[in-house]
N, C-alpha and C positions, 0 to 999 in steps of 0.2 A: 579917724572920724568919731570915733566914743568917746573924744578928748579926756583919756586917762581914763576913764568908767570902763569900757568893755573889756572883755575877755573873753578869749578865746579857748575851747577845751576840745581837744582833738583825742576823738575816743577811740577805742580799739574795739576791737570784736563782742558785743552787748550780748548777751543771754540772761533771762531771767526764768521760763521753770521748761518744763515737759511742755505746757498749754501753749507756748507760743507759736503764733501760726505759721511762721515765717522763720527762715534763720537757720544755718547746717548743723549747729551742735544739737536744737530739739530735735530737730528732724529724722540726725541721724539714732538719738533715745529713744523717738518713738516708732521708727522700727522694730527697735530689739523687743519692744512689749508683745508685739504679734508672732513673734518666731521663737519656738521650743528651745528647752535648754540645751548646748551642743552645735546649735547650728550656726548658720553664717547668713549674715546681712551684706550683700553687695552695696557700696558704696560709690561715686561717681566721684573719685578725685585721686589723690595717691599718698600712699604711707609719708613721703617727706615732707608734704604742706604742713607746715606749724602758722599758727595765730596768737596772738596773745587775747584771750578772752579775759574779760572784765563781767562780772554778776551785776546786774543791773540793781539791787541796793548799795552796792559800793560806786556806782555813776552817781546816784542818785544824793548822796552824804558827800562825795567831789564838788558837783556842783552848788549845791546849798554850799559848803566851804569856800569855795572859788568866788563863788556872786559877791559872799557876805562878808569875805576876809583877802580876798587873793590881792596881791600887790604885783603879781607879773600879769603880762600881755598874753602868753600861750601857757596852756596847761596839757601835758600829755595825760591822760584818765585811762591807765591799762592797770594790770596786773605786774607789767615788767619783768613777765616768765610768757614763753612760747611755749607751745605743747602743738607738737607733731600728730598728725593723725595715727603714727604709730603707734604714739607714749598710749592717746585714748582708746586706741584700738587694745591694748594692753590693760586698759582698766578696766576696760568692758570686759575681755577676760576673765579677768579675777574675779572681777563683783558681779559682774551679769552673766556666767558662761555659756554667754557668747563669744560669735570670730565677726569683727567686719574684716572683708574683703574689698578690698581695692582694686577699680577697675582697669587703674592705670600703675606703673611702676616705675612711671619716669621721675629722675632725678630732680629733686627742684633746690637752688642755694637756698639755704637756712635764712631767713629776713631778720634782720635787726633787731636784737631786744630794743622796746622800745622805753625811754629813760623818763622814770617817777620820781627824779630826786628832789624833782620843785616838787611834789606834792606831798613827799616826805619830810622835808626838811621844814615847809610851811604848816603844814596840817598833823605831823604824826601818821602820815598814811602807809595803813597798814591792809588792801585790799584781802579779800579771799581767792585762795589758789583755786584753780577751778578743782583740783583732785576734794577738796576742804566743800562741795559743794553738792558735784556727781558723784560722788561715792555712794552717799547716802541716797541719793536716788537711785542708783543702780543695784545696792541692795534691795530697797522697799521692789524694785521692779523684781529681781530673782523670788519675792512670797509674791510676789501677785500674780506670778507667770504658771 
């Protein structure tokens, strides 16, 4: 129907700060702000869920590229790394010491990485790991707490 114009970009998991109203990776940040050093933040999902999150200036520099250069049909816009709620439970650890706790501990298969090589091979795309992102948030949260 967009005879050769449109394009499609099929995005993965958007986060962009602490402020966003919506969405489980702020959500689960802006808990650890209210709760002392040491303790634990229940969480409503389980240690195996992984996502590949994507920071919303790196959507944002995809699709301006995609609009104004893309030559394919479908664009995947991830990071093309998964991160387990374990791995972040694990970073919140380190940098926030904090524990989230998971409410459930059922098993879930690992999903798909999902594949950037059209948007590396076109654009040089080199997204932000989410660790390259939270970290520093998670620090700045440990002096504010």
């Amino acid at each position: 129907m967009g005879g050769g114009r449109a394009r499609v970009a099929r995005l993965a998991s958007v986060y962009n700060s602490l402020d966003d109203p919506s969405g489980f990776l702020p959500a689960v940040l802006r808990k650890l702000v209210h709760v002392p050093w040491g303790a634990s933040v229940l969480i409503d999902s389980t240690p195996d869920a992984s996502r590949d999150y994507i920071h919303m200036p790196d959507v944002v520099r995809a699709l301006v590229d995609i609009a104004q250069r893309g030559t394919q049909a479908i664009y995947n816009v991830a990071s093309g790394e998964n991160v387990s709620n374990a791995r972040l439970a694990e970073q919140v650890s380190r940098f926030a010491g904090r524990q989230l706790v998971f409410r459930s501990n059922k098993e879930l298969p690992a999903p798909a990485v999902v594949d950037i090589t059209r948007l590396q091979s076109e654009f040089g795309w080199k997204p932000a790991l989410l660790s390259e992102v939270i970290n520093p948030w998670l620090e700045k949260m440990v002096g504010t707490c």
